[in-house]
matplotlib code that plots the C-alpha trace (Angstrom):
import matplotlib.pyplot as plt

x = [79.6, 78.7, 79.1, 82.7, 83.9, 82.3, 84.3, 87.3, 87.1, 86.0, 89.1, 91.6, 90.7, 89.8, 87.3, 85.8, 87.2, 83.2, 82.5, 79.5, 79.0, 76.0, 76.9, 74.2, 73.1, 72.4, 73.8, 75.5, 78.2, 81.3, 84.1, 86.7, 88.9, 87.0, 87.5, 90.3, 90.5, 88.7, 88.7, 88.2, 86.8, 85.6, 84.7, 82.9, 84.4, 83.7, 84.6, 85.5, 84.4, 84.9, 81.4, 78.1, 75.9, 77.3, 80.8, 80.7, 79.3, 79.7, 79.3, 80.1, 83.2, 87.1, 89.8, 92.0, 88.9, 88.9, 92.4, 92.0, 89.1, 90.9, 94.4, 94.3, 93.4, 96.4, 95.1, 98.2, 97.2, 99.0, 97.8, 96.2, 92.8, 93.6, 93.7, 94.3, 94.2, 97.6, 95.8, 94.9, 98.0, 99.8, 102.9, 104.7, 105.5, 108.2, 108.0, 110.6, 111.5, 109.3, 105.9, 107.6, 108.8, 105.6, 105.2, 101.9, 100.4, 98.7, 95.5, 94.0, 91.0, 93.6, 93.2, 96.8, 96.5, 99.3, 102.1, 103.4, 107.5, 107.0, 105.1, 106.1, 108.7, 106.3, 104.0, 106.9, 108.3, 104.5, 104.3, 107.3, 106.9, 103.6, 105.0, 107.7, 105.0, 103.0, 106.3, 107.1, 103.7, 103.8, 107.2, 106.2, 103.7, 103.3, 103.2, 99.8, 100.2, 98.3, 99.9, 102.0, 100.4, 103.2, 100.9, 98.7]
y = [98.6, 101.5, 104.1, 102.9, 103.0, 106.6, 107.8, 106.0, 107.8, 110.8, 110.6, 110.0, 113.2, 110.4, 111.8, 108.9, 109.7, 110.3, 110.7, 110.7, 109.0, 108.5, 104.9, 103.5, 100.9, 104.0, 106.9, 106.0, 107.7, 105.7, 105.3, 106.4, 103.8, 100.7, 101.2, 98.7, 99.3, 101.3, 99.6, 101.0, 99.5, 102.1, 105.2, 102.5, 102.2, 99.2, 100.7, 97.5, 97.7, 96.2, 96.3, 93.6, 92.7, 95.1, 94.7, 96.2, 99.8, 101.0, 104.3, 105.9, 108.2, 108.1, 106.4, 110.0, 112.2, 109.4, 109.4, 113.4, 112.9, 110.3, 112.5, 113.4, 110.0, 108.2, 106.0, 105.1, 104.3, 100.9, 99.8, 101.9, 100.3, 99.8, 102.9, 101.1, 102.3, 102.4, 101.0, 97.8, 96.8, 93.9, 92.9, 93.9, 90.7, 90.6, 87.0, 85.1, 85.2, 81.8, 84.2, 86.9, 89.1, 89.6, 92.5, 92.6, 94.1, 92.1, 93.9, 92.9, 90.9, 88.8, 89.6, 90.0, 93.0, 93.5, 96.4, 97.6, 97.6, 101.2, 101.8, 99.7, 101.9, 104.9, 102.1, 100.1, 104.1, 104.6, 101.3, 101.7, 105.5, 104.0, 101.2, 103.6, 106.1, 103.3, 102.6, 105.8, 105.8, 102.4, 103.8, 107.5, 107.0, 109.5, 108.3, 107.6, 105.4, 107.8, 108.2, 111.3, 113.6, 113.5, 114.5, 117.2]
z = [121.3, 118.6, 121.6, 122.2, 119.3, 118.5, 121.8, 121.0, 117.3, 119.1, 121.6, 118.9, 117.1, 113.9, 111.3, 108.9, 105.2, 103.3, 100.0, 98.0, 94.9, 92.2, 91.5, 88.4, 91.1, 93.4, 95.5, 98.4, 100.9, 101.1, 103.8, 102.0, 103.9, 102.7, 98.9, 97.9, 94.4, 91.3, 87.8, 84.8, 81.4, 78.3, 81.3, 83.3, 86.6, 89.2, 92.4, 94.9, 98.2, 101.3, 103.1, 103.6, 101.3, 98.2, 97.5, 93.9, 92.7, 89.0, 87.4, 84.0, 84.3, 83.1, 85.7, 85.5, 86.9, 89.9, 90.3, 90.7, 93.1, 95.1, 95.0, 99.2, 99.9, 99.5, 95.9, 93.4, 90.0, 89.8, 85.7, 83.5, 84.7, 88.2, 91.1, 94.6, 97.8, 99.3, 103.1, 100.8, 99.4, 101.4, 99.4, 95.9, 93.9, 91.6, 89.9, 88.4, 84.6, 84.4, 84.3, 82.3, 84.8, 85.6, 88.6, 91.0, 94.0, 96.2, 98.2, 101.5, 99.6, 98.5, 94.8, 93.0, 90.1, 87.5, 87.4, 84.4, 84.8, 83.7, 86.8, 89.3, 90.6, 91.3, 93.1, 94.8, 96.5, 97.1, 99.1, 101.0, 102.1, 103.5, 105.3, 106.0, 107.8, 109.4, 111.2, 112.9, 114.2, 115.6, 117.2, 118.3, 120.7, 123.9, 127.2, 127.2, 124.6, 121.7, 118.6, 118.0, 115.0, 112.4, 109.5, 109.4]

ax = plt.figure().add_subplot(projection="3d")
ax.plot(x, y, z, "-o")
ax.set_aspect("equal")
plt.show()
């Protein structure tokens, strides 16, 4: 099964998104792709992750040098303790006037985080760019059924 999947990746011209981290638990390369959020409290960060048996790794530096470190892979910084993958994020919620106004994201672990109003604009055009993307891909395939390369 692992050997078709390595020549379907191989086929699509797909490189894994890697990086390595020094978490305090240990130090680990991570698929980029399955980090679903990274929260911050006093320079500790718990980086949530989407993988068997560890879920959770947590080191000691500041949510902006992250957010720099995470800038080509497509994170938006969401809260001012909350950095989220853009993949992850299933719906934008704006509630009614019963909960305040209250304005969230919703991420594929099915975990709802809070968005500023000051922010959720920057998050919502985020969001919907992605969507936006994901479309034309779905739509622009070649006749063999591969997706075009829009992006470089």
């Amino acid at each position: 099964m692992n050997e078709c999947l390595d020549t379907i990746i191989r086929k699509m011209n797909y490189t894994v998104p890697m990086k390595h981290f020094v978490f305090n638990e240990c130090e680990k390369d991570i698929n980029i792709e399955h980090i679903t959020y990274v929260e911050s409290s006093l320079h500790k960060l718990k980086i949530h992750v989407m993988e068997e048996p560890v879920g959770l790794y947590t080191m000691y530096e500041t949510l902006n040098n992250m957010e720099q470190e995470l800038s080509e892979y497509k994170f938006v910084r969401v809260h001012q303790s909350y950095l989220v993958n853009l993949k992850h994020i299933m719906e934008l919620k704006e509630h009614s006037e019963k909960m305040q106004g209250a304005r969230t994201v919703l991420i594929s672990t099915g975990e709802e985080l809070i968005v500023p109003k000051a922010r959720f604009k920057a998050v919502k055009k985020a969001f919907v760019a992605r969507c936006f993307l994901m479309f034309l891909l779905m739509k622009t395939r070649s006749r063999k059924g591969r997706f075009l390369k829009l992006l470089p």
